[in-house]
N, C-alpha and C positions, 0 to 999 in steps of 0.2 A: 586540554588543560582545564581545569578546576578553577570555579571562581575561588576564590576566598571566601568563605560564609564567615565572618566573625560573629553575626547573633542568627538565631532562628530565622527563618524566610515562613512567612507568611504565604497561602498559596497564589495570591496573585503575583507575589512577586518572587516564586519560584515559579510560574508559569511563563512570566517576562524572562527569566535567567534561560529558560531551556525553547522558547518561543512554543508553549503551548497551554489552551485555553486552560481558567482554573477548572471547570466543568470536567475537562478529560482528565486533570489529574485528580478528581475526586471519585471519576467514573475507576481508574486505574486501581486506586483503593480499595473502590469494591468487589472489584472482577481480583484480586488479590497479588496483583501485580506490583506495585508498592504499598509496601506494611504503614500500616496506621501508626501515624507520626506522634510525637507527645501534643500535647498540649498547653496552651497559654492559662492563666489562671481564669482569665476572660471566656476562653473556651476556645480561640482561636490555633489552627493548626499548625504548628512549628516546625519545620523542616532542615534537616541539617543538609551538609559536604553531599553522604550520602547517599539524598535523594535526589539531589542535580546528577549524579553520577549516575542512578539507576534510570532516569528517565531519559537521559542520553543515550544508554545504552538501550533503553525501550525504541525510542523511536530512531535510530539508526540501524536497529532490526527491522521496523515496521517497512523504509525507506528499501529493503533488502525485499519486502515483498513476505516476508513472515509473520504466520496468523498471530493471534494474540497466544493461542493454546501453547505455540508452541517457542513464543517468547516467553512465558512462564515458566517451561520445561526447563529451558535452557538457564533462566536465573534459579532457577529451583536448585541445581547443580551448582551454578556462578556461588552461589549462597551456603552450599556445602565445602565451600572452597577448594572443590576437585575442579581440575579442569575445564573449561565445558566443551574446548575444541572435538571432543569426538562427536557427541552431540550435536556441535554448530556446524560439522562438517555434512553430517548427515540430513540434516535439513537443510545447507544448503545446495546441496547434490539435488535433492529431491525440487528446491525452487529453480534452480539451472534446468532441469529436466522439463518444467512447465513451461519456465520461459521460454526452452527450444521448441516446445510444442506450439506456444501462442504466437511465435514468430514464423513458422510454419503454418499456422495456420492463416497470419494476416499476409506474408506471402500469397498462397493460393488466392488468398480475397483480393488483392493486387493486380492480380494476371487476369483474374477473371472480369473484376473493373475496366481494365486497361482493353481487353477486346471488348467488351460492351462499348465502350469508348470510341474504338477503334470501326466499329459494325454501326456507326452512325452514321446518316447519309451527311453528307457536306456540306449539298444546297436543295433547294425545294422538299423541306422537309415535309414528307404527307400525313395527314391526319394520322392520330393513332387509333390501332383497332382497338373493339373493347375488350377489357381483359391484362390489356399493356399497359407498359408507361411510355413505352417508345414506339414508334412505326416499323411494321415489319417488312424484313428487308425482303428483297427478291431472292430465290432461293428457301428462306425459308429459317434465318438466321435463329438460333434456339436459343441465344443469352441474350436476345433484347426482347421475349416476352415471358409474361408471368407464369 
């Protein structure tokens, strides 16, 4: 839901309304993610309904794990006011598909911890050889050196 904007919002305090710095919503205007706002006769940046709406919508992509490039895409459409579901489905297929990878991968790095862990001696732990970080075990264990 929408705040109310009854007057212009200032960019500090459309950074408070959406909880982020004024810096990033100045940087966002640059990189052409939200359109340059009118202005105050002072010179000050005025921001309507809007831009709380576009910047929620920014950073609730952002939280989804999508680049800037292709948060732009996706308002670039939002903004032709087609659709953008085919768009947002497509990239976010494409971040499902990372995240299965990154979690596959911090998996493996789990197991592989977990028997390093596990290939520790219990008590009288011997000097390590150089080269290691751990003491190598008898046998000849191959995940506790470098």
């Amino acid at each position: 839901m929408l705040p109310t904007v009854a007057r212009a919002l200032r960019v500090s305090e459309l950074g408070s309304v959406v909880g982020v710095r004024p810096d990033t919503i100045r940087y966002y205007e640059r990189v052409g993610l939200l359109p340059p706002p009118n202005r105050t006769p002072g010179g000050y940046r005025a921001y309507d309904a809007a831009a709380v709406d576009r910047l929620r919508f920014i950073r609730g992509a952002q939280r989804l794990g999508l680049r800037l490039v292709d948060i732009r895409h996706l308002l670039a459409v939002r903004d032709t006011g087609i659709c953008p579901c085919e768009p947002a489905e497509h990239l976010l297929r494409r971040r499902l598909a990372e995240v299965d990878a990154e979690i596959a991968r911090l998996t493996a790095l789990r197991t592989e911890m977990a028997a390093m862990a596990a290939a520790l001696p219990v008590t009288g732990c011997p000097p390590p050889s150089p080269g290691t970080w751990c003491p190598s075990m008898e046998g000849g264990d191959p995940t506790c050196s470098c």
